[in-house]
C-alpha positions as CSV (number, residue, x, y, z in Angstrom):
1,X,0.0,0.0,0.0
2,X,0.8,3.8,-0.6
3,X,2.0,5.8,2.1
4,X,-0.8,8.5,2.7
5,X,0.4,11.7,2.3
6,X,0.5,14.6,5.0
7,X,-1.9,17.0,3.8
8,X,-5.4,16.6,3.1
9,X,-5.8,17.6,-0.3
10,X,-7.0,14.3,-2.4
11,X,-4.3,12.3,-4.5
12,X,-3.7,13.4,-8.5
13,X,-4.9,11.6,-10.9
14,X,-3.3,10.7,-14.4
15,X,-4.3,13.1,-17.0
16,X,-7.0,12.5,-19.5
17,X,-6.1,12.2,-23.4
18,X,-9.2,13.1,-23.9
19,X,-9.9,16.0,-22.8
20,X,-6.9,17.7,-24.1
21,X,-7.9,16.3,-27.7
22,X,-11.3,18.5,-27.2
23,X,-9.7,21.1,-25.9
24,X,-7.5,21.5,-29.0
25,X,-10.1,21.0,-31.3
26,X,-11.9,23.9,-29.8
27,X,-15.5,21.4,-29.1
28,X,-17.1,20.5,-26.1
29,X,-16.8,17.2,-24.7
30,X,-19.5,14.4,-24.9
31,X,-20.6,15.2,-21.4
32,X,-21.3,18.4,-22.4
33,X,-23.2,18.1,-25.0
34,X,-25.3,15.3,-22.9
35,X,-26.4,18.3,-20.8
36,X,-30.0,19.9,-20.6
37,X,-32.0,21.6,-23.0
38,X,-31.7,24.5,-21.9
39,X,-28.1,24.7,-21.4
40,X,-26.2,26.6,-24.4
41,X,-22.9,25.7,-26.4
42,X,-20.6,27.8,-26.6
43,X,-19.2,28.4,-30.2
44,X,-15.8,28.5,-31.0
45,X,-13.9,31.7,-33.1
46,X,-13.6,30.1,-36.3
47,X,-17.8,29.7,-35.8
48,X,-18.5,32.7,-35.7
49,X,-16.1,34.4,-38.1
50,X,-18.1,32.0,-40.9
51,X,-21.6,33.4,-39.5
52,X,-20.0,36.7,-39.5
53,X,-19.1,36.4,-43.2
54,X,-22.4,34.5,-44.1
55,X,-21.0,31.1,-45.6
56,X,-23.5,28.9,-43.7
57,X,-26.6,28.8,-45.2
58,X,-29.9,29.8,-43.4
59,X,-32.9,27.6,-43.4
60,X,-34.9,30.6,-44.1
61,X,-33.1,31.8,-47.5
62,X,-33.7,28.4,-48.8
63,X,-37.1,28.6,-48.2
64,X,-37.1,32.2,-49.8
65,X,-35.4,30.7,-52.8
66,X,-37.2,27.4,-53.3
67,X,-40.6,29.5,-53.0
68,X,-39.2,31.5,-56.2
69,X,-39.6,28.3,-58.5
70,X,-42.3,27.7,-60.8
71,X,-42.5,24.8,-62.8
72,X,-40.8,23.5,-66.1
73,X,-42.0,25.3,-68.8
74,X,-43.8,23.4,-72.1
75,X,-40.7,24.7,-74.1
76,X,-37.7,22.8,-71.8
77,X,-40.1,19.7,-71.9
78,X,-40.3,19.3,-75.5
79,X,-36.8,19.7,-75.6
80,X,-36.3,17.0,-73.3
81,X,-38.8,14.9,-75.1
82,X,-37.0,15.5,-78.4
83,X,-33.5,14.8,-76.6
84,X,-35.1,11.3,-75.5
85,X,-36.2,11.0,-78.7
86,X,-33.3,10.8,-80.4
87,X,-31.7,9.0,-77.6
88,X,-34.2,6.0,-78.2
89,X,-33.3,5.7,-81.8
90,X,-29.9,6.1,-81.5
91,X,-30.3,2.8,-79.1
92,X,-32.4,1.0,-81.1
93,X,-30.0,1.5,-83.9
94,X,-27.4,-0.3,-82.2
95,X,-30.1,-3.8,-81.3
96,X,-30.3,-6.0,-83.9
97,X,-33.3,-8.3,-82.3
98,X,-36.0,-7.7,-79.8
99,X,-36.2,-3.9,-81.1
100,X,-40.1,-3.7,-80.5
101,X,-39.9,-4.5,-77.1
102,X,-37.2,-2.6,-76.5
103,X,-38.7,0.4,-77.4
104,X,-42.1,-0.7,-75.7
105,X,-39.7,-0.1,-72.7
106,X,-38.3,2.8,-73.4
107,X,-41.2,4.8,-74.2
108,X,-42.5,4.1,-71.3
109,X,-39.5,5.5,-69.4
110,X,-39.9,8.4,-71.7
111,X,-43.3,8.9,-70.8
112,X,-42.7,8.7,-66.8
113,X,-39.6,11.4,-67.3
114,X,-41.9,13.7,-69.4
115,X,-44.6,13.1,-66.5
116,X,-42.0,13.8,-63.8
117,X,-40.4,17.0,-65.3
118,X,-44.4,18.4,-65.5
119,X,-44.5,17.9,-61.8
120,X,-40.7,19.4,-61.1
121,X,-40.2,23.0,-60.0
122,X,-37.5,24.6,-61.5
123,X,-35.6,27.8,-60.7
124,X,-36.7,30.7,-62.6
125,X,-34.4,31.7,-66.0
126,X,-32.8,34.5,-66.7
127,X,-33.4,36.8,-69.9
128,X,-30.8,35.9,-71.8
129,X,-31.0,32.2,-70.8
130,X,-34.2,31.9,-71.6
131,X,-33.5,33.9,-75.1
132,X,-30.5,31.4,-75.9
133,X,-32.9,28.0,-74.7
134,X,-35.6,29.3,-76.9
135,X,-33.0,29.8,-80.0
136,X,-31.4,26.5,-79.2
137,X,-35.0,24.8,-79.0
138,X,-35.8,26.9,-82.4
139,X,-32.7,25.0,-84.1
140,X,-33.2,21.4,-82.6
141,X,-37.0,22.1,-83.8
142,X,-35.1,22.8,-87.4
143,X,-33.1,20.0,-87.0
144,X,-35.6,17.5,-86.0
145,X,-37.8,18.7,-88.8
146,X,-34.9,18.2,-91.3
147,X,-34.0,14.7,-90.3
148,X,-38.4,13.9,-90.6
149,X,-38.0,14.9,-93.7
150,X,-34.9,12.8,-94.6
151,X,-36.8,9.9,-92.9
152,X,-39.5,10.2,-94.9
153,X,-37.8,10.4,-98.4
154,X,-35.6,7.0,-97.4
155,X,-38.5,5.5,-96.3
156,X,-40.1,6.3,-100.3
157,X,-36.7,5.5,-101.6
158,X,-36.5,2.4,-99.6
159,X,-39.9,1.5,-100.9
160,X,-39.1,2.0,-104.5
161,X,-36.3,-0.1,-104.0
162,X,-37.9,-3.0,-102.3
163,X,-41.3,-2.8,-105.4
164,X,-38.4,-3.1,-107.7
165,X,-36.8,-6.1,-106.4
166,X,-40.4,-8.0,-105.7
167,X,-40.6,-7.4,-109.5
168,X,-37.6,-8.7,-110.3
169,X,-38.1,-11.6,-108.1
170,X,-41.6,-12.0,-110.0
171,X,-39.7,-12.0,-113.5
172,X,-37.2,-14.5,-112.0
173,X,-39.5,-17.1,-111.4
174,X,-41.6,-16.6,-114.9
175,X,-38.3,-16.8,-116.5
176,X,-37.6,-20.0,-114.7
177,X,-40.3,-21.6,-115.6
178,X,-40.2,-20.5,-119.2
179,X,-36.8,-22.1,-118.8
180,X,-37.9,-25.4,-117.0
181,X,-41.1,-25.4,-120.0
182,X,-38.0,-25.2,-122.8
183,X,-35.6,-27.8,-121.2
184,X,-38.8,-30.2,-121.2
185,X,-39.5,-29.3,-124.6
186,X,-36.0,-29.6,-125.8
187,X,-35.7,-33.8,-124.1
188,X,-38.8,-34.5,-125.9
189,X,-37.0,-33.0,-129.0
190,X,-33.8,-35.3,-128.5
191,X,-36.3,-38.1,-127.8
192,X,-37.8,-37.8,-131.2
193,X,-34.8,-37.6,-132.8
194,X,-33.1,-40.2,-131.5
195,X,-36.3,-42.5,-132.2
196,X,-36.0,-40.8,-136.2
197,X,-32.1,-41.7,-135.8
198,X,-32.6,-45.5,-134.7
199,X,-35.3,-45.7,-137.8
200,X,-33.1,-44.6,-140.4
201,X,-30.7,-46.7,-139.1
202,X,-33.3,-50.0,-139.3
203,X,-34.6,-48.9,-142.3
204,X,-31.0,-49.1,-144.4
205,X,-30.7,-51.6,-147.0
206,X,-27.9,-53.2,-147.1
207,X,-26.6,-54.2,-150.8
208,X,-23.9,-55.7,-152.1
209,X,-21.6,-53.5,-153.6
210,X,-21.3,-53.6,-157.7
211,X,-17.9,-54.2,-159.2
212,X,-16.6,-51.5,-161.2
213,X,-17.1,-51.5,-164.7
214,X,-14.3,-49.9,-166.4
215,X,-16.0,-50.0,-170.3
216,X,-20.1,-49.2,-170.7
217,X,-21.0,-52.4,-172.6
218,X,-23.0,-51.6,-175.3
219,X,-26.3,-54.1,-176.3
220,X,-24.6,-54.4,-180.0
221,X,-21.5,-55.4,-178.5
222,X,-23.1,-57.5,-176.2
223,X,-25.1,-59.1,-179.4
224,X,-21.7,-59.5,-181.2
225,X,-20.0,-61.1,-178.6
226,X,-23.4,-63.4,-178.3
227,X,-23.8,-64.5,-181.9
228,X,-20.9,-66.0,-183.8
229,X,-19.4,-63.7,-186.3
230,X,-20.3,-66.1,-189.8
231,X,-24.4,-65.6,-188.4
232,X,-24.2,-61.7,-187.9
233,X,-25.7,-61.1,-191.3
234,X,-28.2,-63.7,-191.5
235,X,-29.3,-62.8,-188.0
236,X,-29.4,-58.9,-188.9
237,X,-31.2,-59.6,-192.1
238,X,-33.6,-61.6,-190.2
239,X,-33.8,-59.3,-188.0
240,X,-34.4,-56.3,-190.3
241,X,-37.6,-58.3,-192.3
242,X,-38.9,-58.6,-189.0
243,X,-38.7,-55.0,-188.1
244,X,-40.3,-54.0,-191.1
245,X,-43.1,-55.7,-190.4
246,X,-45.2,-53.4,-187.7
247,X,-47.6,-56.3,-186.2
248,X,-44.8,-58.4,-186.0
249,X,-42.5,-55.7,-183.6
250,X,-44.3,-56.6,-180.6
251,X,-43.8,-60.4,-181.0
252,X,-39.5,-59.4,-182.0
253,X,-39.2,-57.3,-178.9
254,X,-40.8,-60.3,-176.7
255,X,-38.6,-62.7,-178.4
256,X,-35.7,-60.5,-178.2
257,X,-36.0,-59.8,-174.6
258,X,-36.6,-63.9,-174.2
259,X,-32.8,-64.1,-176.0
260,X,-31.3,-61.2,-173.7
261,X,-32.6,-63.4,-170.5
262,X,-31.4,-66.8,-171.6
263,X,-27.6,-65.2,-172.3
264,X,-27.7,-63.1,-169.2
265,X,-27.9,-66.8,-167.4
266,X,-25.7,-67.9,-170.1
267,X,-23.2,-65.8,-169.8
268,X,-23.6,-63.4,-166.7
269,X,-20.0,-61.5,-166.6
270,X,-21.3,-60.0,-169.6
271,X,-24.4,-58.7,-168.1
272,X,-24.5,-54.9,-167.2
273,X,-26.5,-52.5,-164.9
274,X,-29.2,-51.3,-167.3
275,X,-32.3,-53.4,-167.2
276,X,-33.1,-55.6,-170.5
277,X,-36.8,-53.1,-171.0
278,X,-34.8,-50.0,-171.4
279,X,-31.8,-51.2,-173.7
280,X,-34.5,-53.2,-176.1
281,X,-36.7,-49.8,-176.2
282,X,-33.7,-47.6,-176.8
283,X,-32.7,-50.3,-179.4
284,X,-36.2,-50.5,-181.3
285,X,-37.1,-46.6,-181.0
């Protein structure tokens, strides 16, 4: 145990980190703070030389200000709805499926924005910003009128295009079948002809080929070569009283074709290509 001390004054006690942190900082400690109602803090310097200058904010010039605003005019809001606008198509641009539903959602966030700025109070505008809004709205008003109007003629052009191709594809086919109608035509063709073809082909006679003749043997020649050469003048005398008798000619040119038949058989290397009718004709006419 400590020796107690002589006097009667109480021991010291260690000193308190604490406390010398708050008083450094210039605040009160928790304690005081935790004290009644009506019990007042006392500010520091630095405190009041910022309410001195004004940089803290009173409650009531906020309410003053706030009271001043009047709501977003018709103007800004079209401006925001063409803003969204643009921003919608500019997203769709980029989807390449599920675009309707997509912008199913979309308007309908446009549509509770548009609802939300008609409800929002907005600080009154100056002159000249509300001059330079109403230009700028004025030029996106252009602008947006300018790109309908583009729209609209690549939506005719577009539609010129796409008539054109459907009559092209329309002309395809008919020219296909036109096509697939020749082709058909054309087999049936080749059919035919190869049917003609195989005919001719059946219907060739096949002959033995003659053996050339170099001399053209005459019928008096043959008739020489026939009749010995001591009976040429009997048989040509004979001959000649016959012919000068005209009932008789028929009977001479019976009996002579009768002789040319027995010395064909007779003797057939003398025969020749012309027919026995034709030679006695030429012979008697």
């Amino acid at each position: 145990m400590k020796p107690s001390r002589g006097s009667k004054r109480p021991p010291t006690k260690a000193p308190n980190p604490k406390k010398k942190k708050e008083k450094a900082s210039g605040f009160p400690a928790k304690e005081d703070q935790e004290l009644g109602d009506n019990e007042k803090i006392p500010l520091t310097k630095s405190v009041k030389r910022r309410k001195a200058k004004g940089d803290l904010p009173s409650v009531s010039k906020k309410t003053t200000s706030q009271d001043s605003w009047r709501p977003m005019p018709p103007s800004t809001i079209s401006a925001v709805e063409n803003i969204l606008d643009l921003s919608i198509l500019a997203t769709l641009a980029l989807k390449r499926a599920g675009k309707k539903e997509s912008q199913e959602h979309l308007n309908i966030i446009k549509n509770k924005v548009l609802a939300h700025c008609a409800q929002l109070k907005v600080p009154a505008q100056e002159r000249g910003d509300l001059i330079h809004s109403t230009q700028r709205h004025q030029e996106e008003t252009k602008k947006s009128e300018l790109g309908k109007m583009t729209l609209n003629s690549l939506k005719a052009d577009l539609k010129a295009v796409v008539g054109v191709l459907e009559r092209t594809e329309e002309q395809t086919v008919s020219l296909q079948q036109i096509c697939s109608k020749l082709r058909d035509e054309l087999e049936e063709e080749e059919k035919k002809a190869k049917q003609i073809l195989e005919i001719s082909d059946q219907c060739i006679l096949k002959l033995p080929s003659l053996l050339p003749q170099k001399e053209e043997i005459t019928f008096e020649t043959r008739l020489q070569k026939i009749i010995p050469q001591c009976e040429c003048e009997m048989t040509a005398q004979k001959l000649g009283i016959i012919l000068q008798k005209p009932l008789t000619t028929q009977d001479a040119q019976v009996l002579l074709l009768q002789a040319q038949k027995h010395a064909d058989h007779l003797f057939p290397s003398l025969s020749s290509g012309a027919t026995y009718e034709d030679e006695v004709e030429t012979h008697f006419s």
